[in-house]
VODRENKOL-232365 format. One record per residue (C-alpha): x, y, z; residue in three letters; residue number from 1; chain. Coordinates in nm, 3 decimals, padded with zeros to 5 digits. Layout:
<nodes>
+---------+---------+---------+-----+-----+----+
:      xx :      yy :      zz :  aa :   i : ch :
+---------+---------+---------+-----+-----+----+
:       X :       Y :       Z : ALA : NUM :  A :
...
+---------+---------+---------+-----+-----+----+
</nodes>
This chain:
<nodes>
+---------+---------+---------+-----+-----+----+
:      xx :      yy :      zz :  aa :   i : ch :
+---------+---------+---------+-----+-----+----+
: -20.250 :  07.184 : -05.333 : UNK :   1 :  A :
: -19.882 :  07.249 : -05.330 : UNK :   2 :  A :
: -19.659 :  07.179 : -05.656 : UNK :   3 :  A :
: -19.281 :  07.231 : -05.647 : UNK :   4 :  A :
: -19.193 :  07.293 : -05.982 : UNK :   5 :  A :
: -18.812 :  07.301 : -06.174 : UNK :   6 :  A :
: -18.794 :  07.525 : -06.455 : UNK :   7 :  A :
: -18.565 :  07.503 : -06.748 : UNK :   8 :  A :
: -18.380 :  07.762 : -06.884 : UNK :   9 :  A :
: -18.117 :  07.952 : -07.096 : UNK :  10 :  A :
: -17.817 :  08.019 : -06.901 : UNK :  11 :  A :
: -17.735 :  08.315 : -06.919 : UNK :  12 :  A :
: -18.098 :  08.431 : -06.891 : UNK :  13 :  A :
: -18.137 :  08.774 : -06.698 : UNK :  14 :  A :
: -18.472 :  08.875 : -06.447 : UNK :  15 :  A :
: -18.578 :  09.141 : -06.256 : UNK :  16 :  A :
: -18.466 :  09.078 : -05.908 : UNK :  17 :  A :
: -18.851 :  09.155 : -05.803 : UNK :  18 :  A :
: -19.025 :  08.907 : -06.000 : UNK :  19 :  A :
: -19.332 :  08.826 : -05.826 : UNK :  20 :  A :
: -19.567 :  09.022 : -06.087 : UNK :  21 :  A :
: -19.453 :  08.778 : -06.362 : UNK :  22 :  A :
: -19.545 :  08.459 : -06.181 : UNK :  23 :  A :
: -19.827 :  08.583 : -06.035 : UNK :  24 :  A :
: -19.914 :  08.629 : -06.434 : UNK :  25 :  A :
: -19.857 :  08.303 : -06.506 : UNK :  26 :  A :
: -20.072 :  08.140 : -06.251 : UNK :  27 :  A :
: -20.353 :  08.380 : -06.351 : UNK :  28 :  A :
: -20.315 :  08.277 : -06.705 : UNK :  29 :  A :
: -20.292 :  07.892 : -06.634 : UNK :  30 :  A :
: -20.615 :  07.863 : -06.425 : UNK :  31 :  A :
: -20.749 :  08.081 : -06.720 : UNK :  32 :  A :
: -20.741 :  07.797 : -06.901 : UNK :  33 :  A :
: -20.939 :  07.593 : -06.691 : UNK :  34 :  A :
: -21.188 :  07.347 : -06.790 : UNK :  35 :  A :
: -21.554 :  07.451 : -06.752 : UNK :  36 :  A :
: -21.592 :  07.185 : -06.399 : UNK :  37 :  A :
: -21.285 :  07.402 : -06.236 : UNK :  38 :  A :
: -21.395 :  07.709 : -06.362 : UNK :  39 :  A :
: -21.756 :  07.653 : -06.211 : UNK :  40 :  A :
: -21.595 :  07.542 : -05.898 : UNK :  41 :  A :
: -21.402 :  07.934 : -05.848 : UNK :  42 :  A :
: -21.740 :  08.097 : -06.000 : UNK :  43 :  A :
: -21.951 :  07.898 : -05.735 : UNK :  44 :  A :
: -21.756 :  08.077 : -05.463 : UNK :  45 :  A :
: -21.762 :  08.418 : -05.649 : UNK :  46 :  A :
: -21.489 :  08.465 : -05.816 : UNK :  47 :  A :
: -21.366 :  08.546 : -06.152 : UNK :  48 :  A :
: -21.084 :  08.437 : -06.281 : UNK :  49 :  A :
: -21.093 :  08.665 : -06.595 : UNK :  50 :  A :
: -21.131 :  08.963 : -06.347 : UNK :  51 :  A :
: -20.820 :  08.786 : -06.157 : UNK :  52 :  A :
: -21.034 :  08.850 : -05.842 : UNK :  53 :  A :
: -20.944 :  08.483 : -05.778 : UNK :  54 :  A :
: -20.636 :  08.507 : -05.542 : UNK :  55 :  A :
: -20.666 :  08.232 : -05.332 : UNK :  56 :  A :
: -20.328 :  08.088 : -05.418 : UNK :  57 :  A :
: -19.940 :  08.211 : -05.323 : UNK :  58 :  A :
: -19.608 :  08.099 : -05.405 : UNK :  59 :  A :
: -19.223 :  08.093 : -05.306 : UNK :  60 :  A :
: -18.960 :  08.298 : -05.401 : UNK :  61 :  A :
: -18.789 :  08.147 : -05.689 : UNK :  62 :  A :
: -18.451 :  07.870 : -05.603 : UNK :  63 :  A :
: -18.206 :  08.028 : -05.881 : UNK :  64 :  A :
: -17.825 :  07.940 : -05.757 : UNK :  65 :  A :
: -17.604 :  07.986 : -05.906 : UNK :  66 :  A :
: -17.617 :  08.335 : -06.010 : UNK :  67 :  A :
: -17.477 :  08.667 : -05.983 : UNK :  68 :  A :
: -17.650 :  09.051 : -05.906 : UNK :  69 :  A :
: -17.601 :  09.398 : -06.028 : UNK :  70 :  A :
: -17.716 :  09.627 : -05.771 : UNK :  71 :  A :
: -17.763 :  09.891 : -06.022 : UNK :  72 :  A :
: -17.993 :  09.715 : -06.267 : UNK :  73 :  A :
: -18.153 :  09.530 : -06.041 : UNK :  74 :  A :
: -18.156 :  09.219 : -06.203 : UNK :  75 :  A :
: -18.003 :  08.888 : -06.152 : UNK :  76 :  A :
: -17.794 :  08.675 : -06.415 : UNK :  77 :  A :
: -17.911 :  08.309 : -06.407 : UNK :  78 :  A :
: -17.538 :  08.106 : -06.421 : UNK :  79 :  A :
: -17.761 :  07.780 : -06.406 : UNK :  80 :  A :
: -18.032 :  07.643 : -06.685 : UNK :  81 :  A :
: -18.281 :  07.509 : -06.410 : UNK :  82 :  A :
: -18.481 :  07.687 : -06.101 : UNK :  83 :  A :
: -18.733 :  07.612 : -05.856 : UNK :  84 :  A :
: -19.056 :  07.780 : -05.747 : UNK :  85 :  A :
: -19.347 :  07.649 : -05.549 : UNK :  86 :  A :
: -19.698 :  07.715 : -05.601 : UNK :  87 :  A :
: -19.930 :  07.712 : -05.393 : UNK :  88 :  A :
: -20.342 :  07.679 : -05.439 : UNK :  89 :  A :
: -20.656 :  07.683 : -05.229 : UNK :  90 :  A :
: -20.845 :  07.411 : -05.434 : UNK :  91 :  A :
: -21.050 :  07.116 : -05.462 : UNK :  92 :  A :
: -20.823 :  06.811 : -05.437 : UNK :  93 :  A :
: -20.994 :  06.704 : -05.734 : UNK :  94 :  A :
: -20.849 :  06.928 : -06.020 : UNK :  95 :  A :
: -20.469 :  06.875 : -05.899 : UNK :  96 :  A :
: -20.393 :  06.655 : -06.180 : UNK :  97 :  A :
: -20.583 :  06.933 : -06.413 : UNK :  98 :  A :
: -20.406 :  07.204 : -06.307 : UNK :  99 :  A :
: -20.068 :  07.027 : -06.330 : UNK : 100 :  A :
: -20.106 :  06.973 : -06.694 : UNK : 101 :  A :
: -20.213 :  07.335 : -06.719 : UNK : 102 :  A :
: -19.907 :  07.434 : -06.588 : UNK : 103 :  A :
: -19.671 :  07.192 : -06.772 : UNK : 104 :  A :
: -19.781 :  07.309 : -07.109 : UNK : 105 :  A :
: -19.805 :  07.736 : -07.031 : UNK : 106 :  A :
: -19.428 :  07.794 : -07.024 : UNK : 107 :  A :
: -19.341 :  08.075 : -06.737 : UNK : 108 :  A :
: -19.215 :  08.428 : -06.936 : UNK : 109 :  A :
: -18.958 :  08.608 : -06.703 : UNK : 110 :  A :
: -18.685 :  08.817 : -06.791 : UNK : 111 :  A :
: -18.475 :  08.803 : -07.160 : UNK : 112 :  A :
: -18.247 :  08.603 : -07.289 : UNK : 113 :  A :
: -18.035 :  08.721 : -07.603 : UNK : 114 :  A :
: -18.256 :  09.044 : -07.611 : UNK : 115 :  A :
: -18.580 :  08.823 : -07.651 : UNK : 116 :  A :
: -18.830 :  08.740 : -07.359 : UNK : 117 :  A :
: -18.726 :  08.413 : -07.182 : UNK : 118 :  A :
: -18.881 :  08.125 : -07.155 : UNK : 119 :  A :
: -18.913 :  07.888 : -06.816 : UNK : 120 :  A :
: -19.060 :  07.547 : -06.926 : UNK : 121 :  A :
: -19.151 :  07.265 : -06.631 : UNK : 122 :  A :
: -18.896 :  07.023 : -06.643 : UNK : 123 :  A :
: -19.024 :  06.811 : -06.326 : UNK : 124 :  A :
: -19.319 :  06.863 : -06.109 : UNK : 125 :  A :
: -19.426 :  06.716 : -05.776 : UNK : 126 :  A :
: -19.737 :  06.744 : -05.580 : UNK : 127 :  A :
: -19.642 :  06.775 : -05.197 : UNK : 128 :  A :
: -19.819 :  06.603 : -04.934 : UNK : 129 :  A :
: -20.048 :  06.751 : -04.743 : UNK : 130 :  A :
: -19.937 :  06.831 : -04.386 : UNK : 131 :  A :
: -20.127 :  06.697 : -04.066 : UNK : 132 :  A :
: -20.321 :  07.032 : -03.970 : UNK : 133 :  A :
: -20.388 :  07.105 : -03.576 : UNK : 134 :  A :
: -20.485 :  07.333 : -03.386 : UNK : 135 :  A :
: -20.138 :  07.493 : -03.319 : UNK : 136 :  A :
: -19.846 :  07.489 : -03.520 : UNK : 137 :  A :
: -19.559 :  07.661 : -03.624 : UNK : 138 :  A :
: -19.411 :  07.822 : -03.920 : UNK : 139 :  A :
: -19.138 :  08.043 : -04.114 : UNK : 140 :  A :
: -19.251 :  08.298 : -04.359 : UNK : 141 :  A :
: -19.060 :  08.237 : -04.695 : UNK : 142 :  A :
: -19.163 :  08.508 : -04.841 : UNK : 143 :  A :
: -19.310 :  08.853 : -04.680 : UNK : 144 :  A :
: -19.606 :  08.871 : -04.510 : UNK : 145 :  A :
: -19.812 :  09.187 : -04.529 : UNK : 146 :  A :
: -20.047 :  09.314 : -04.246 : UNK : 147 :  A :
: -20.209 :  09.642 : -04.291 : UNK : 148 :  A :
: -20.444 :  09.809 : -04.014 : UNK : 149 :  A :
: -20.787 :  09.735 : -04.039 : UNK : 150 :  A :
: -20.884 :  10.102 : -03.947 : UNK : 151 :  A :
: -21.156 :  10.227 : -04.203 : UNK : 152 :  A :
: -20.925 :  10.525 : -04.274 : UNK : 153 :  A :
: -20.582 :  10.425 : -04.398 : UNK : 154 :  A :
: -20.263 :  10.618 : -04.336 : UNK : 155 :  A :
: -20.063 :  10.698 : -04.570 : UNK : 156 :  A :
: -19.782 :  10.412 : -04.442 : UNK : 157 :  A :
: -20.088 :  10.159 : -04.340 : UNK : 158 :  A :
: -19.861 :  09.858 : -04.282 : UNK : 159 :  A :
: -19.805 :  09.718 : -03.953 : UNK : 160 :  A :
: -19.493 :  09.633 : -03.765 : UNK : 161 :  A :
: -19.554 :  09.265 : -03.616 : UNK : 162 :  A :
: -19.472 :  09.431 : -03.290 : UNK : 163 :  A :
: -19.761 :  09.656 : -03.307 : UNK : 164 :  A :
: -19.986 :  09.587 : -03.053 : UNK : 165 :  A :
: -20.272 :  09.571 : -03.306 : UNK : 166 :  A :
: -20.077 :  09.361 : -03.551 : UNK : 167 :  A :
: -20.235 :  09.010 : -03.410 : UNK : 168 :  A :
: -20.616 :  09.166 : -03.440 : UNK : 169 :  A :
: -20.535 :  09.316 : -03.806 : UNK : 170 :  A :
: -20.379 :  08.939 : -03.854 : UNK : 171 :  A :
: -20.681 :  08.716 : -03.770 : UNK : 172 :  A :
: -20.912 :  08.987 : -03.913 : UNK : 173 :  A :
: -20.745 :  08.923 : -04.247 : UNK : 174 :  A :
: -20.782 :  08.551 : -04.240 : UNK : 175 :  A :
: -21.139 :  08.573 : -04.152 : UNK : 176 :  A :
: -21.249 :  08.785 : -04.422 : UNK : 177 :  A :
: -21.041 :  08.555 : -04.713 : UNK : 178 :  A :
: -21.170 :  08.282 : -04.536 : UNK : 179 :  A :
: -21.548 :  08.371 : -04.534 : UNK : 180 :  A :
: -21.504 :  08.462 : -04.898 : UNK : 181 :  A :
: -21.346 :  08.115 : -05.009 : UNK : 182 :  A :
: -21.642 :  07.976 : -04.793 : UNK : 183 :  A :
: -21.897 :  08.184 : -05.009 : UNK : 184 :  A :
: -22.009 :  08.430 : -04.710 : UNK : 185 :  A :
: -22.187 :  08.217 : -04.553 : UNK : 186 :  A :
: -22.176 :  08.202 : -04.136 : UNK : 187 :  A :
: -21.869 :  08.040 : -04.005 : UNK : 188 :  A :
: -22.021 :  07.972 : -03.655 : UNK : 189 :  A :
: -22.313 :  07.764 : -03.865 : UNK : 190 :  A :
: -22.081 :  07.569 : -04.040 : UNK : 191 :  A :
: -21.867 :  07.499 : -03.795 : UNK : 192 :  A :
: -21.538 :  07.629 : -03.959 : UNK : 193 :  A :
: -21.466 :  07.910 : -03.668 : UNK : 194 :  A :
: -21.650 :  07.929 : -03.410 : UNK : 195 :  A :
: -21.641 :  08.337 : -03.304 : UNK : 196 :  A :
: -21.562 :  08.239 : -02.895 : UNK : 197 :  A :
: -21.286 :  08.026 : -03.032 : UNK : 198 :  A :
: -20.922 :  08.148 : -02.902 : UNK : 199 :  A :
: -20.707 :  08.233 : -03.183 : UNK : 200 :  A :
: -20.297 :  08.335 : -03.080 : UNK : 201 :  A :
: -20.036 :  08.455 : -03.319 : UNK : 202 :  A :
: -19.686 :  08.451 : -03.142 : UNK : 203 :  A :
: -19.370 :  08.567 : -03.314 : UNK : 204 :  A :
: -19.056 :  08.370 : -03.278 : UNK : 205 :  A :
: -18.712 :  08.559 : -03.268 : UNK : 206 :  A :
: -18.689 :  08.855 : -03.484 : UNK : 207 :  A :
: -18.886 :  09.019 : -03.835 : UNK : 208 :  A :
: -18.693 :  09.119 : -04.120 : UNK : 209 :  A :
: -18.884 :  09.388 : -04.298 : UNK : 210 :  A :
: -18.886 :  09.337 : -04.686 : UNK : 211 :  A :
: -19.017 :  09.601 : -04.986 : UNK : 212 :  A :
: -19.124 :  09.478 : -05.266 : UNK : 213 :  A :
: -19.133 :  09.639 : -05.617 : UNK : 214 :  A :
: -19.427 :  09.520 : -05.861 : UNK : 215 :  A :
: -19.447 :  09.550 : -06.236 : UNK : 216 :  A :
: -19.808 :  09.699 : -06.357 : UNK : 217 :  A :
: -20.087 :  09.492 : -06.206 : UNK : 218 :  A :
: -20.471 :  09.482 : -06.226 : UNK : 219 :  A :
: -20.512 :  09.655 : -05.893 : UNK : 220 :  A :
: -20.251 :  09.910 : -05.973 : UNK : 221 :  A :
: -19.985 :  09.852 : -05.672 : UNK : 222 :  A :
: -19.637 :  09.978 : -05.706 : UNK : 223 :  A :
: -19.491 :  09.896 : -05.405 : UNK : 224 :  A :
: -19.585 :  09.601 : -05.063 : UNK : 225 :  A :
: -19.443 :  09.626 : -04.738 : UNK : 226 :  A :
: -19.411 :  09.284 : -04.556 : UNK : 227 :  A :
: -19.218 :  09.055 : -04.318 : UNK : 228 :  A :
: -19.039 :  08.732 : -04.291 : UNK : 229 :  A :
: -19.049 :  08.589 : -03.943 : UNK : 230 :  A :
: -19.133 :  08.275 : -03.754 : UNK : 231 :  A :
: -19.407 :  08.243 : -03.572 : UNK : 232 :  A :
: -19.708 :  08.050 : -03.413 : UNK : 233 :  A :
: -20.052 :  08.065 : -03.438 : UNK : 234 :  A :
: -20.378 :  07.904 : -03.307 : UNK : 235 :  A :
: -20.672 :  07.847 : -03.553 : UNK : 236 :  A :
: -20.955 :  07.606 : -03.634 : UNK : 237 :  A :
: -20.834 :  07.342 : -03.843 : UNK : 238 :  A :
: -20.950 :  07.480 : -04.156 : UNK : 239 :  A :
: -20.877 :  07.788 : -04.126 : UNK : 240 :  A :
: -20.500 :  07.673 : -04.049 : UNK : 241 :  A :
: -20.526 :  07.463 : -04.353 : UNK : 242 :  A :
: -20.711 :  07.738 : -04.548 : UNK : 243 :  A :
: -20.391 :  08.024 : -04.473 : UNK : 244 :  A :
: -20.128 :  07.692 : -04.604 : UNK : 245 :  A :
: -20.251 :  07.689 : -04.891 : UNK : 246 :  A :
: -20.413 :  08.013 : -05.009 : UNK : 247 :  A :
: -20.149 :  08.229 : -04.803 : UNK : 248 :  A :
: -20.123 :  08.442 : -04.490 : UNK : 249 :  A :
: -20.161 :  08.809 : -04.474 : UNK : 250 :  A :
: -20.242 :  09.062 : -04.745 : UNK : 251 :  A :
: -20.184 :  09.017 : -05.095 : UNK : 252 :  A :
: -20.077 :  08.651 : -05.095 : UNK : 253 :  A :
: -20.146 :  08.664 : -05.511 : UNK : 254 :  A :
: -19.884 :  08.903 : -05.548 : UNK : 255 :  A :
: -19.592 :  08.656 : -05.408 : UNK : 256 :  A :
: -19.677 :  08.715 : -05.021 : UNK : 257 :  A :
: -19.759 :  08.466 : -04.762 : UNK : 258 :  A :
: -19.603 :  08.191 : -04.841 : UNK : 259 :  A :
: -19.533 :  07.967 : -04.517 : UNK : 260 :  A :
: -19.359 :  07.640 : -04.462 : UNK : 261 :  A :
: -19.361 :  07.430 : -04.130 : UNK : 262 :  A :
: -19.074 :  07.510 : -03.892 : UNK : 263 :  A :
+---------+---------+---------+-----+-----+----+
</nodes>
């Protein structure tokens, strides 16, 4: 599921220009809330969301015009009292309207207002419609996606530049190990989700900007993600294309990364 959310707030209200830790907070801590059927659901495909080794969900950067940036501090000023953000969920179709009410009553904390920590409360919602999957399509990365090498020893700078001539291997090898987990481990081929013979193709379109990303303390104790917004196409199984819309593409989709829409 995809909501689209718009957030009240103070104007006036200051936050960190890298903000992705916050929000990635606040989804943790609404699905925390969960009823037991939901909560069964993510422990049936062995996850945890108390652990927050859930992350099969990504969102947007946040929609804040007008407002204005200092460099220095790193921070914007909102001039506006309203902002969007999209969210973005690998879930059974039946808990949408569960989740949604989760969400409306957990107010988003980001940033201060008046020297106190400020408050984003949803204002609207709306559930987007679900896309017609295929084989092949095409997208633009709206926020960074990370790639690292899939080499058992890791280099000190691990991430991949989408020209790398490994970058498409280390791409699809990503998917299919977040996929097989969503999918509880079991064999892809046997379930007829991705069949190993079938071709997959990542193509970029036009050129990658590279993006660094600066994260606030976090459970698995990263500082700093590497990633890149481009357009691109790619050929999947069905699922698996609709598996990467929702639960994000790449590395680290949790932490703000990922996030796609159609082209």
């Amino acid at each position: 599921m995809r909501i689209q959310f718009s957030l009240s707030c103070q104007k006036g209200t200051v936050i960190p220009i890298n903000y992705q830790s916050e929000i990635s907070n606040w989804v943790f801590q609404v699905l925390s809330k969960s009823g037991s059927e939901l909560a069964s659901w993510i422990q049936q495909r062995g996850f945890d969301v108390a652990s927050r080794n859930y992350k099969l969900f990504t969102f947007s950067s946040l929609a804040i015009y007008p407002y204005e940036m200092d460099q220095v501090k790193q921070e914007f000023t909102l001039n506006g009292n309203q902002v969007k953000l999209n969210v973005s969920i690998y879930l059974d179709p039946a808990f949408e309207q569960q989740v949604v009410n989760l969400f409306r009553q957990i107010p988003l904390q980001l940033g201060v207002f008046e020297g106190k920590p400020a408050q984003f409360a949803v204002k609207h919602w709306q559930v987007l419609p679900r896309p017609n999957f295929r084989e092949t399509m095409q997208f633009k990365a709206v926020s960074p996606v990370s790639i690292t090498s899939v080499e058992d020893v890791k280099s000190n700078n691990p991430y991949l530049l989408p020209e790398n001539e490994l970058y498409d291997i280390a791409f699809f090898s990503h998917i299919v190990r977040r996929f097989k987990a969503a999918v509880q481990y079991k064999s892809l081929a046997n379930l007829k989700l991705l069949d190993p013979s079938y071709p997959m193709y990542f193509q970029m379109l036009g050129q990658a900007k590279s993006r660094l990303i600066h994260l606030k303390p976090n459970v698995e104790n990263i500082t700093q993600l590497r990633g890149f917004t481009y357009e691109f196409e790619v050929t999947m199984p069905v699922s698996a294309m609709e598996f990467c819309y929702y639960a994000g593409f790449g590395e680290f989709p949790h932490l703000g990364f990922g996030y796609v829409e159609l082209r």
